[in-house]
Each structure stands twice: as structure tokens, then as C-alpha cells.
C-alpha positions as CSV (number, residue, x, y, z in Angstrom):
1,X,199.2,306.8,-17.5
2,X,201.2,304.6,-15.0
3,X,204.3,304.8,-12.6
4,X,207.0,307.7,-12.9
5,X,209.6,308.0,-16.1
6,X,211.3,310.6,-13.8
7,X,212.5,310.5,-9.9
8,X,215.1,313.1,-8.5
9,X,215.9,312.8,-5.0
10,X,217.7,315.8,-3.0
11,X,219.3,317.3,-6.2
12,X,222.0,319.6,-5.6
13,X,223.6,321.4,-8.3
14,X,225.7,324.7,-9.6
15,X,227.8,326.7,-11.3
16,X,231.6,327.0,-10.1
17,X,231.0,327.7,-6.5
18,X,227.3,329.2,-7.2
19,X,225.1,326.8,-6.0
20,X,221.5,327.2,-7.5
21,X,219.9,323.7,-6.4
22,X,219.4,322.8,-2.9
23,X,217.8,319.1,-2.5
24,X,215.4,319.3,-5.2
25,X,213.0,316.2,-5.2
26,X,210.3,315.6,-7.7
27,X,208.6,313.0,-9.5
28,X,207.5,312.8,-13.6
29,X,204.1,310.7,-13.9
30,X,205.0,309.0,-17.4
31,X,203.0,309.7,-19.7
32,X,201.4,313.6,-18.3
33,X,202.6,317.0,-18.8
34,X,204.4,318.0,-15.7
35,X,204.9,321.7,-14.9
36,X,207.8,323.6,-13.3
37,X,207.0,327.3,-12.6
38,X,209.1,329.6,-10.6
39,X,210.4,333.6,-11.0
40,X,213.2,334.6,-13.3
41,X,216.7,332.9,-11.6
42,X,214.6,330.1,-9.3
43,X,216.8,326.9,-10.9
44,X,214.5,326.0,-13.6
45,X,217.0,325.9,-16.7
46,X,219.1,324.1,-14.7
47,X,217.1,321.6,-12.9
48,X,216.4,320.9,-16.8
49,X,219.9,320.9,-17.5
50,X,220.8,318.2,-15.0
51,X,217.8,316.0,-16.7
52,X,219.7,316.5,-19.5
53,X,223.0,315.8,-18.5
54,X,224.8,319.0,-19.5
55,X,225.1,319.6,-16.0
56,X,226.2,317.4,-12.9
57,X,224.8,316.7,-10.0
58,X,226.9,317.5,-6.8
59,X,224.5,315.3,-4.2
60,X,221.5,313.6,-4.7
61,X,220.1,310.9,-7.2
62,X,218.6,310.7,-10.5
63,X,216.6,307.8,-11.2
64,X,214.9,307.8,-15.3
65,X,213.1,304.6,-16.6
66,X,213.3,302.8,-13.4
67,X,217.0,302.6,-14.0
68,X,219.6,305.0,-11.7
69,X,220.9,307.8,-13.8
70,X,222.9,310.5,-11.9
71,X,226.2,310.1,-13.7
72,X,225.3,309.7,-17.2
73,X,226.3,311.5,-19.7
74,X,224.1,313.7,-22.2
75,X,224.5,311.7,-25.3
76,X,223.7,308.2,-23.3
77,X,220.6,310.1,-22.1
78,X,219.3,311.1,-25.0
79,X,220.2,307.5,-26.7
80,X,217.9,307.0,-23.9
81,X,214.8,309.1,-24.7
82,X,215.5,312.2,-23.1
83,X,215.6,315.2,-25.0
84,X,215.8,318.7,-24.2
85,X,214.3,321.7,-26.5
86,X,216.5,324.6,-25.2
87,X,215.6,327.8,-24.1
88,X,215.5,330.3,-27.2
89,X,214.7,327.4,-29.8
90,X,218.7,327.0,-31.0
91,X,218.1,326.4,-34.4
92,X,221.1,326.4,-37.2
93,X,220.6,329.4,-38.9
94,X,222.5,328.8,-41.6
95,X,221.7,324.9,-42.1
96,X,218.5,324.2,-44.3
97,X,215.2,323.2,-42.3
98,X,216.1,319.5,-43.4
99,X,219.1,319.8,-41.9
100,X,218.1,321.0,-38.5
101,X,215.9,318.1,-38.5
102,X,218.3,315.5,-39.5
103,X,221.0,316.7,-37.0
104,X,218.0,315.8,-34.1
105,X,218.6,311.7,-35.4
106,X,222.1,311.6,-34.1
107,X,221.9,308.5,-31.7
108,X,222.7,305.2,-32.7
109,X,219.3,304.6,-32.1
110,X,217.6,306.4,-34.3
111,X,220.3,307.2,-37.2
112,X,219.0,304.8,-39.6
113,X,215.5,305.7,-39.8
114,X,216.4,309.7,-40.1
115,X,215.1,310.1,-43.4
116,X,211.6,307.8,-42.6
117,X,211.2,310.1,-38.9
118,X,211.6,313.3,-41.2
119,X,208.3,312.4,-43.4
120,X,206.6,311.2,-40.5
121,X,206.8,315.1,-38.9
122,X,206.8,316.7,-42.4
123,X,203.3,314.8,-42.4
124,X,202.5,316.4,-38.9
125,X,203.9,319.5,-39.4
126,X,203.5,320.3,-43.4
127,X,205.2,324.1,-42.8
128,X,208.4,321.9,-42.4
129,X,208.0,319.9,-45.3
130,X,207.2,322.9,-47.8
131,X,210.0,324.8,-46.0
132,X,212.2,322.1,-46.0
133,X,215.2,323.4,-48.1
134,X,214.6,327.6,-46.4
135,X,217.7,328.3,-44.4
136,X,216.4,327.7,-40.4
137,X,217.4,331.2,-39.7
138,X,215.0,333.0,-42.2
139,X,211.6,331.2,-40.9
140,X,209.6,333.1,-38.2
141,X,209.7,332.9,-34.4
142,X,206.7,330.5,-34.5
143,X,208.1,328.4,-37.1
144,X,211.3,328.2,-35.4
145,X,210.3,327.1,-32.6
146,X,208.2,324.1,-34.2
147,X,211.3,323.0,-36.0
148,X,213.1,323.4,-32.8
149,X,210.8,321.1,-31.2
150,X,210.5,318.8,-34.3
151,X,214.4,317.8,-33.5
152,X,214.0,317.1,-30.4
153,X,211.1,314.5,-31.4
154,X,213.3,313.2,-34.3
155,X,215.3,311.5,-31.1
156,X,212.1,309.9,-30.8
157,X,212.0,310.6,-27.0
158,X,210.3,309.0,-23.9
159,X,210.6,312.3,-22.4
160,X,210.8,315.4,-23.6
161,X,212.1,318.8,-21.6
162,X,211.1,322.0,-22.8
163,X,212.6,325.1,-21.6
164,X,210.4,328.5,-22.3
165,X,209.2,327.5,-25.6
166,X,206.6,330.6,-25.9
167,X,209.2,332.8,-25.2
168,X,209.5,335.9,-27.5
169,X,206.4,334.4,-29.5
170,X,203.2,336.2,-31.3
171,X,200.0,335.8,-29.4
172,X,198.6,333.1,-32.2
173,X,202.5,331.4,-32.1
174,X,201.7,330.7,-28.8
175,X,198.2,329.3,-29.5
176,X,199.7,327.0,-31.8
177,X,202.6,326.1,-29.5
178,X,200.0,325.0,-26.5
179,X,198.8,322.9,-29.1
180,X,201.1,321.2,-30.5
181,X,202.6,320.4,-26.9
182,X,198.6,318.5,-26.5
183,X,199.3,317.0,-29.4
184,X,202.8,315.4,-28.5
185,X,201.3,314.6,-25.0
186,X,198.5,312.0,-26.9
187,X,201.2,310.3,-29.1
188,X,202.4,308.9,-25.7
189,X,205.8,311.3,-25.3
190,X,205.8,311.9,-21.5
191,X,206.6,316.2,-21.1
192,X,208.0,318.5,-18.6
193,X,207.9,322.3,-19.3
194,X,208.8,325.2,-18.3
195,X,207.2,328.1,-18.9
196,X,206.6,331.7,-18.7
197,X,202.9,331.9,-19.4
198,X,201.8,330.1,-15.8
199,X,198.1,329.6,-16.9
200,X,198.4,328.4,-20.0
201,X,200.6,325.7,-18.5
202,X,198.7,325.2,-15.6
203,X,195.9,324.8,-17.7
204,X,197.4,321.7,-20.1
205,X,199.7,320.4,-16.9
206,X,198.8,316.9,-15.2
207,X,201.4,318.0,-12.3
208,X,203.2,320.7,-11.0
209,X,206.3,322.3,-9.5
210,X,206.7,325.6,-8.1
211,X,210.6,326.4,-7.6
212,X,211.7,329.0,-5.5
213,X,215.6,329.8,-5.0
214,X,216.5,326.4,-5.8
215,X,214.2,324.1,-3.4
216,X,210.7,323.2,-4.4
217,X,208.2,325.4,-2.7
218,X,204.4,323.7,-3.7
219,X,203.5,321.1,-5.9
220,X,200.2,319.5,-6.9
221,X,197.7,318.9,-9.4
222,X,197.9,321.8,-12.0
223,X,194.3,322.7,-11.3
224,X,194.8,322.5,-8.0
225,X,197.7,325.2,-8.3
226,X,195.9,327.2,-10.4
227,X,193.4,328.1,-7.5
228,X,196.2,328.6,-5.3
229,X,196.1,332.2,-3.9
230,X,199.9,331.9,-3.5
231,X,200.5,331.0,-7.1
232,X,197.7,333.5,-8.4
233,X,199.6,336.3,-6.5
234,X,203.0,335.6,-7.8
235,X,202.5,334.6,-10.8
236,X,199.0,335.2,-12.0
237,X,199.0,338.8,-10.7
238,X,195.3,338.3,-9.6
């Protein structure tokens, strides 16, 4: 693990005239799982959302891949290997399993090889391949959230943003889910998360980011946050 994929400097960013980023700056070791924790309304989906592209940046810079970022747009990013699970996992209901996974090979990039990327994760993942032609909408939370985040890897990212992907998920989903994020982490796919279970994060996290209000507040090694008092009292409860 060398160098960063990821460099914001002084983000600022909104909604309309609601500004919910003030000079964020943070750095992405390639290659890690980096951690963004904060309370409920802190910035986080959108901090992710500027990543992404699906929102602008008002002031500030956004370097990704050693190459200076800020104005492009979504669709060049993900060409680019970025790609974003959304909060609550997004699937198309009423499309097939396949087809969710398909629509994740969009890009140029990738289009051609669709079909070979879709038996490479039904051989990771066999649930998808034996539920392949189930409507998305009729698998459980669990397994829509692995299909969600199957689509985001059919991109075949450099980076990968994933926004509260245990949310609304069993005990056991979540297991899994911690997992399978380990798992992407070894294949090489660098990983930011956010996340509502702190210590689980903390616990599989390289780095991380506490975000308070829109600015960063601490950052770290995860372990290193994990002993924090401050982090154990907010969001620990201990």
C-alpha cells in the first residue's frame, strides 16, 4: 500500500443555499479501508456525494489518481474507477438480479466484458448466480445489499465509496457484509466507508475520519480512534 488514490483540499459544498461542507481536507491511502464516522446530518453522504460527482464543489480541490478532479462529472468518474454503493442499497426492484448487475457495466470501459465480470462475481458470490433470474426486489436485506455492492464492483473500480451499507441489516447480514468488505479490500480495490456500526469499522479501517458539522474534527489510525475517549463517548457509548 503506497501513496494516496484520494486528496480533497478545503472542500466546500451544499444544497441551495444550505451549506453542509466547510473546508473539508482528507487523504485516501490507496489501497486501505478509510473510515468516515460522524452523527446523523455531520456531511458524510455528501462528502461521498462530491467523490462521486453527483454533487459540486463550491471551493476547494479534488485531486483522484494523481490527476485534478474537482469539475468532473459523475459518469467520467466512474469511467474512472470510482464508484459509489448508495445509501439504502438502490437496487431495481423490478429488474432481474442479472440485470442489476449488468446495468453496474455501463462505462465504455467495462461494457464489453459485462457478461465475463458477471461470472467472475457469480463465482464469488454464488447466491447471485443461483438467484440470478429472482426479481432484485424479492431477495432479502442481506442479499440486496451484496448485489448492490456487486454493481458497484462490475465498474471494476479503483475506489469504491460505500455509504451505510449495514444499515437496516440482520445481526449475521452484517457479519457477512464486514466480510465481504475484507474481502474486496485484498483484491486490491482501495475503500472508503461510512458507517453506522463505528467499531466494526474502526476495527477493519486502515484510517479514519471523524466529521462533525461539516469540518473534520479527528483523524488517525483506526485503532488509534478506537481508544479515543472522545470517539468512545460519542459514538461507542462507553
Amino acid at each position: 500500500m503506497s501513496g494516496h488514490i484520494l486528496e480533497l483540499d478545503g472542500i466546500h459544498a451544499g444544497y441551495g443555499e444550505v451549506r453542509v461542507l466547510h473546508g473539508v481536507s482528507l487523504k485516501v491511502r490507496t489501497g486501505g479501508v478509510t473510515a468516515l464516522i460522524g452523527s446523523n446530518g455531520a456531511g458524510k453522504t455528501t462528502l461521498l456525494r462530491v467523490i462521486a460527482g453527483l454533487l459540486p464543489v463550491r471551493r476547494g480541490n479534488l485531486v483522484y489518481d494523481y490527476r485534478e478532479f474537482t469539475d468532473a462529472d459523475a459518469a467520467h468518474r466512474v469511467e474512472a474507477g470510482i464508484a459509489l454503493v448508495p445509501e439504502g442499497r438502490m437496487v431495481f426492484p423490478d429488474f432481474t438480479v442479472e440485470e442489476n448487475l449488468l446495468i453496474g457495466a455501463f462505462t465504455p470501459r467495462v461494457r464489453a466484458r459485462r457478461v465475463e465480470l458477471a461470472a467472475t462475481l457469480y463465482d464469488r458470490y454464488p447466491i447471485l448466480k443461483e438467484r440470478r433470474r429472482q426479481l432484485a426486489g424479492t431477495l432479502s436485506g442481506g442479499q440486496q445489499q451484496l448485489l448492490a455492492i456487486a454493481r458497484g464492483l462490475m465498474s471494476e473500480p479503483k475506489l469504491l465509496l460505500l455509504d451505510e451499507p449495514s444499515l437496516g441489516l440482520s445481526p449475521q447480514a452484517v457479519a457477512d457484509l464486514f466480510r465481504m468488505i475484507e474481502e474486496i479490500r485484498a483484491t486490491g480495490v482501495t475503500i472508503m466507508l461510512v458507517e453506522q456500526n463505528v467499531r466494526s469499522t474502526l476495527e477493519i479501517s486502515d484510517t479514519a475520519f471523524v466529521l462533525e458539522t461539516g469540518e473534520i474534527a479527528l483523524s488517525g489510525r483506526a485503532a488509534d480512534l478506537l481508544a479515543d475517549d472522545r470517539v468512545r463517548q460519542a459514538y461507542l457509548g462507553l
